[in-house]
C-alpha positions in Angstrom: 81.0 69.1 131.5 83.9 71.2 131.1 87.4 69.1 131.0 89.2 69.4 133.8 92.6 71.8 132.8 94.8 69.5 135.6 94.0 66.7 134.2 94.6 68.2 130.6 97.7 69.6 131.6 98.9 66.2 133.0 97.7 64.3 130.3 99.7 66.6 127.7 103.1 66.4 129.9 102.7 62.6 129.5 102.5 62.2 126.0 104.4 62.4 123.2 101.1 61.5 120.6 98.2 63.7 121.9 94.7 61.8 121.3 91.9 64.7 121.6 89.2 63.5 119.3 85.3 64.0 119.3 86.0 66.2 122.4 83.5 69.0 121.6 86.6 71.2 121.6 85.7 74.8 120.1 89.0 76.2 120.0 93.0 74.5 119.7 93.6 74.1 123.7 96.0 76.9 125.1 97.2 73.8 127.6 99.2 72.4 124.7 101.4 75.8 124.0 101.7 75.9 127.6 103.4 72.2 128.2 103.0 70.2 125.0 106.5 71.7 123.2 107.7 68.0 123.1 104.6 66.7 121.4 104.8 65.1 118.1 101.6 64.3 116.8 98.0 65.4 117.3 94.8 64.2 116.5 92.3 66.5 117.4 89.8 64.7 114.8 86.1 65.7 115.2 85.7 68.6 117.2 84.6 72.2 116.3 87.4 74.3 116.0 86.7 77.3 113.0 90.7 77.5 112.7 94.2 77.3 113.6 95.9 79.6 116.5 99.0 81.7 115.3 100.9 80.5 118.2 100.9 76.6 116.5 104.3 77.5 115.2 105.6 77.0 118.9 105.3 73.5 118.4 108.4 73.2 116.8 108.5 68.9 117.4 104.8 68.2 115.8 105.3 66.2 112.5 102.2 64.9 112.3 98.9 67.3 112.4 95.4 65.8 112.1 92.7 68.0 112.0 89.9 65.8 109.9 86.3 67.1 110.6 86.3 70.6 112.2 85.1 73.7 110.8 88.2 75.5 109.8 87.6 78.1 107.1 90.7 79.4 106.2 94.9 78.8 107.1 97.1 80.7 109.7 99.6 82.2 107.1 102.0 80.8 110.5 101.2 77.1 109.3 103.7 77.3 106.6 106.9 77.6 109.3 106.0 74.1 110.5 108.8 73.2 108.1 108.9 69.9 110.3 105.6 68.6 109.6 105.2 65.6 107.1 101.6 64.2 107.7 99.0 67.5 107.4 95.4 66.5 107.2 92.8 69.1 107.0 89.8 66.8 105.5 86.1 67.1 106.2 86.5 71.1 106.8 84.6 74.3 105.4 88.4 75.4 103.0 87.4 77.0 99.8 91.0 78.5 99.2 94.3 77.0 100.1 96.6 79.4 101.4 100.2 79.2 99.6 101.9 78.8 102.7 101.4 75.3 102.4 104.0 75.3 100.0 106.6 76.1 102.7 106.1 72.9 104.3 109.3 71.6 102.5 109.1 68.0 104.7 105.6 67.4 104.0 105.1 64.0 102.4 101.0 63.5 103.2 98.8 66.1 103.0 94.8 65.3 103.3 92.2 68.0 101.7 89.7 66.0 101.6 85.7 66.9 101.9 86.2 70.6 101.8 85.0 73.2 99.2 88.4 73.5 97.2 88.1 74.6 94.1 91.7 74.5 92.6 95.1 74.1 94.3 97.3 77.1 94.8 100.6 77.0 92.8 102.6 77.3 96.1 101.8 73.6 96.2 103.9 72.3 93.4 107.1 73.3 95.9 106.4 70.3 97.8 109.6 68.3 96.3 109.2 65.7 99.1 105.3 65.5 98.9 104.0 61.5 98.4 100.6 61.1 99.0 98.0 64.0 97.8 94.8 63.6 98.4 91.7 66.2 98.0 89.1 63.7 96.9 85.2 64.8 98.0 85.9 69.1 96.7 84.8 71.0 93.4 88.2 70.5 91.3 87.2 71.4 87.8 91.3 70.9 86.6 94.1 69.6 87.9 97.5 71.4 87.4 99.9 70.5 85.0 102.6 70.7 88.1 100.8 67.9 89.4 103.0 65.9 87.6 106.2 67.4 88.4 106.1 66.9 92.1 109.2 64.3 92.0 107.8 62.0 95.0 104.7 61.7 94.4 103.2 58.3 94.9 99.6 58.3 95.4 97.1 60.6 93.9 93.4 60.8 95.2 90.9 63.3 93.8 87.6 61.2 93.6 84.6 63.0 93.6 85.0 66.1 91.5 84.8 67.5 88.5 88.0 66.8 86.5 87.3 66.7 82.8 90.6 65.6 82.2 93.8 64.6 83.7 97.1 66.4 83.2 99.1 65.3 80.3 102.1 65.5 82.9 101.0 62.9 84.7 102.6 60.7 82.4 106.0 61.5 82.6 105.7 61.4 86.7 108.9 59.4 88.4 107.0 57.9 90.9 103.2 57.6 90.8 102.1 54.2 91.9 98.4 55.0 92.2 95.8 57.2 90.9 92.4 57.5 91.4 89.7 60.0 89.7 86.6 57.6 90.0 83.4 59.8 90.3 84.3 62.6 87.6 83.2 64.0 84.6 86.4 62.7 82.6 85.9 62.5 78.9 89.0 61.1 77.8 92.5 60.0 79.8 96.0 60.5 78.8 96.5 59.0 75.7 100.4 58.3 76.4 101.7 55.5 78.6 102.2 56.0 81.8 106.1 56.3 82.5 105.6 54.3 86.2 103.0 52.1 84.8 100.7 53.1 88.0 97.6 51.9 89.2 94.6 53.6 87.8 90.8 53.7 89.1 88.6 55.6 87.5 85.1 54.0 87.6 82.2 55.9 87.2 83.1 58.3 84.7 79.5 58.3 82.5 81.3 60.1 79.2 85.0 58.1 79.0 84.3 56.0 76.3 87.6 55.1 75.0 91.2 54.6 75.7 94.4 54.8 73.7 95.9 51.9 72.7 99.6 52.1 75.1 97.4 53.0 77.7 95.0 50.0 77.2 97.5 47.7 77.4 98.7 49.3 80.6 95.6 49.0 82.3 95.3 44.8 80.9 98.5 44.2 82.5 97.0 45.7 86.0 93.9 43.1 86.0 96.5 40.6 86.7 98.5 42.5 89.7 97.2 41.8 93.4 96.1 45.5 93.6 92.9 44.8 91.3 92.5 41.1 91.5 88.9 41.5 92.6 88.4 43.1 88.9 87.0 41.8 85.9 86.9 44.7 83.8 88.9 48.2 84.0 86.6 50.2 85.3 82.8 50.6 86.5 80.4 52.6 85.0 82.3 54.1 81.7 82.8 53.2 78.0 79.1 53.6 77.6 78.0 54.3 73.9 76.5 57.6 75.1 78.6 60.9 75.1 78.2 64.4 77.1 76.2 66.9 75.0 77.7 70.0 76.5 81.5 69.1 75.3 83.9 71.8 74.3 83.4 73.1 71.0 87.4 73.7 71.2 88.2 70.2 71.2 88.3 68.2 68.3 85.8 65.3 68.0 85.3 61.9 66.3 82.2 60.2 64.9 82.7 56.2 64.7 80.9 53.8 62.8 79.5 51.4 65.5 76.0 50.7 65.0 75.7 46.9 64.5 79.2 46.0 65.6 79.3 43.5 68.7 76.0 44.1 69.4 75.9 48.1 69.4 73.6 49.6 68.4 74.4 53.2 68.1 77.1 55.0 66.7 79.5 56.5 69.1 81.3 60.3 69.5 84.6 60.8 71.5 86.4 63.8 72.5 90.2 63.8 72.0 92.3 65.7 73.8 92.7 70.0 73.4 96.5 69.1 72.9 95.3 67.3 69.6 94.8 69.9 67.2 94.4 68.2 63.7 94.1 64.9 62.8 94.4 62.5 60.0 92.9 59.2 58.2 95.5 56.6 57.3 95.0 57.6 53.6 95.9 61.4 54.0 99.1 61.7 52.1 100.1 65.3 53.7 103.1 66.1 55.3 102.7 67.7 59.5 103.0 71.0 60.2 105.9 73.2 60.3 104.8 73.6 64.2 104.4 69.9 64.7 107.9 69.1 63.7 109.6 71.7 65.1 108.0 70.6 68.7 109.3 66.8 67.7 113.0 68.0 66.6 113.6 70.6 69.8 112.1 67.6 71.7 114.0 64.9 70.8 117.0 66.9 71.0 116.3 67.0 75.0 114.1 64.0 75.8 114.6 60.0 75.1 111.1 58.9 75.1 110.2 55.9 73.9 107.2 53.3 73.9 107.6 49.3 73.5 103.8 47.2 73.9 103.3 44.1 73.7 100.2 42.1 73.1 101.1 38.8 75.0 101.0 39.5 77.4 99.9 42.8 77.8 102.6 44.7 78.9 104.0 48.7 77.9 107.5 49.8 79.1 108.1 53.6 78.6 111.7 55.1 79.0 112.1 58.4 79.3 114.9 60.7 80.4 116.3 64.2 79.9 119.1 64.0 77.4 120.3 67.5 78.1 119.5 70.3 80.9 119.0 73.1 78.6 116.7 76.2 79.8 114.2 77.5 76.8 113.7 80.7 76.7 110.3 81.9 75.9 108.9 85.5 76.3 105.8 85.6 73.8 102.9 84.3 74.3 103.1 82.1 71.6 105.9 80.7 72.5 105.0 80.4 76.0 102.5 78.3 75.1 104.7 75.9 73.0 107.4 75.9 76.2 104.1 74.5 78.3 103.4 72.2 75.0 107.5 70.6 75.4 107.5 70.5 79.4 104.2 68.7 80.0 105.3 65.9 77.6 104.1 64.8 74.4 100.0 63.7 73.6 101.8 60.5 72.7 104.5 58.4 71.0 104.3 57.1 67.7 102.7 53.3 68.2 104.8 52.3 65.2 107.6 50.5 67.2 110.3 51.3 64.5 109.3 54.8 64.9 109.5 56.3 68.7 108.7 60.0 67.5 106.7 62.1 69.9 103.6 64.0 69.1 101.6 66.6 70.0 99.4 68.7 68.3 98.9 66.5 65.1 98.7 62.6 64.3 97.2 60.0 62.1 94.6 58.5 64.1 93.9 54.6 63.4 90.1 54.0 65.8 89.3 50.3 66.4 87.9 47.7 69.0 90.7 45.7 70.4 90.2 41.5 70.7 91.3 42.1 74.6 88.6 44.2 75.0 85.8 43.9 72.3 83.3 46.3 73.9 85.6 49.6 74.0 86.9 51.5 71.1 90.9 52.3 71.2 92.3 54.9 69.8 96.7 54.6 68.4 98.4 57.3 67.6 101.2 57.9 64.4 103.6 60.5 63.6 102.8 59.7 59.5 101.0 58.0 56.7 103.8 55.6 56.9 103.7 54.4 60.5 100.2 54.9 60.4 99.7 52.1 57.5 102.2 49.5 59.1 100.5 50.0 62.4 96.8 48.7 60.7 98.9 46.1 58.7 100.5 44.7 61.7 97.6 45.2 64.2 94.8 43.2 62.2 95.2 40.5 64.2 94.7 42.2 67.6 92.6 45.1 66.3 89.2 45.6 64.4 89.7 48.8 62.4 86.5 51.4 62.6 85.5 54.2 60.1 85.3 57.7 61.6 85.0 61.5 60.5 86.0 64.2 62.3 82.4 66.5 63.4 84.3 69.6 64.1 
């Protein structure tokens, strides 16, 4: 039966929240431009509209828009001049491409994509300064965008059910994050830095993440004991499996540890390190880093204070970090475009040598070992030199059981 456009009209001239779900609607109802300009939120959740009319920007009072399971296919480029919206969700659609007028929505603080077709977010996005929540769990995300990490408000990060292979390295430095979830991925490794907000982290169910770094470790030790994961017993489901994925960028430069026998493993194990890692060294290598490695350090450190403090009882990592000075880089080659992106997303890590604090990035001396807290994964710590690197093992004996390893590349 057709609904009656009386009682429509009547019912819209009432409210202020519009509840239209599961109403077999096929199109946005013209009844709503015609009386509903003092409307402020609508759900029109579970019908069958295919997209958005032109005219939405009449209703100048919505803030919140809910729009979960239609069959919208692509954005109104009008959407972006609701400038007054803050909740947007357009989950469970048919979207493949975001439109960049999304990025005009300069209140937005919640904006839903989940369930779609989405196969990267438009850079129109990262303009979202007041943006909180983002969620696009459920799409075919192969990489997250380092600007991820630069949207200052963001809280809670949701992209479950993908096909990240990594996170951003930005991520890390983010002011705010209090949660993020990637569980149901194809992560092989996660930032090896702390994380500056200390946020929550799920990420279960990633088959080829098979270690951690040490900070980061000690991060995720001192969440088992927060509310948020008290149902836990172990830092994630379904990863740190001895097995490794076979198809893994010949770019990215890999380890081989000695594990057969140890703690009742019986194979040896192979894990990726990030592409930001470009060589590595033993704790024995006498050599001195690279002309590009401590350049990145000293421009760095002249802008950034960045610095790591863990502790071991109880598990616990504080990070400080904070722009020293406001100066613009200038970068016009490629080359050097690429080492601007290297500086701005933050470094792979900070030396774990406490007396030390110096950032890295493409280079580091690499101590690999299985950690008392948690005997069955391997950890990864991270050193700006020889030096550090040897009063790191010499220190961390008693928390850490060192492992031999070769680099396969």
């Amino acid at each position: 039966m057709d609904p009656d456009p009386v009682e429509m009209a009547n019912e819209v001239k009432s409210k202020i929240i519009l509840h239209w779900n599961c109403r077999g609607l096929m199109e946005f109802p013209e009844v709503i431009r015609q009386h509903g300009s003092h409307i402020q939120e609508i759900y029109l959740k579970w019908n069958k509209l295919t997209t958005l009319p032109p005219w939405i920007t009449e209703l100048f009072n919505v803030t919140n828009l809910y729009m979960y399971g239609n069959r919208i296919e692509q954005l109104p480029v009008e959407l972006g001049e609701m400038t007054q919206l803050t909740v947007l969700d357009l989950s469970a659609n048919k979207l493949e491409l975001i439109s960049g007028c999304i990025g005009n929505l300069s209140n937005l603080k919640s904006l839903y994509l989940n369930d779609n077709f989405i196969k990267r977010l438009p850079i129109e996005l990262s303009q979202l300064n007041n943006l909180e929540i983002l969620s696009v769990s459920g799409n075919q995300i192969v990489a997250l965008p380092e600007w991820t990490g630069s949207l200052p408000r963001l809280q809670e990060l949701y992209v479950d059910n993908n096909r990240l292979k990594e996170l951003p390295n930005r991520l890390t430095i983010a002011p705010e994050l209090t949660m993020i979830s990637v569980c149901s991925n194809r992560l092989k490794y996660l930032p090896l830095n702390g994380f500056l907000s200390a946020p929550c982290i799920r990420f279960d169910a990633n088959e080829y993440l098979n270690y951690v770094s040490y900070p980061l470790l000690f991060q995720l030790l001192s969440q088992l004991r927060t509310t948020v994961v008290r149902d836990r017993e172990c830092l994630a489901f379904g990863c740190f499996k001895t097995h490794y994925d076979t198809n893994m960028l010949n770019t990215n430069t890999k380890l081989y540890i000695k594990m057969k026998g140890l703690h009742e493993i019986n194979a040896d194990v192979i894990i990726e390190l990030p592409r930001q890692m470009l060589k590595i060294h033993e704790v024995h290598e006498n050599v001195t880093s690279s002309l590009l490695e401590l350049a990145l350090r000293k421009v760095y450190t002249e802008r950034y204070k960045h610095t790591l403090d863990v502790s071991v009882s109880p598990a616990n990592v504080t990070i400080l970090y904070k722009p020293l000075k406001n100066i613009e880089l200038d970068f016009t080659l490629s080359t050097s475009y690429t080492l601007y992106n290297l500086l701005t997303n933050g470094p792979t890590g900070i030396c774990i040598n406490s007396q030390c604090q110096q950032p890295i990035f493409t280079e580091a001396w690499i101590i690999v070992g299985v950690n008392r807290y948690a005997e069955s994964m391997i950890t990864i710590a991270l050193c700006c030199s020889r030096s550090c690197a040897t009063a790191f093992a010499a220190h961390s004996s008693t928390t850490t059981i060192n492992l031999h390893w070769h680099s396969i590349n």
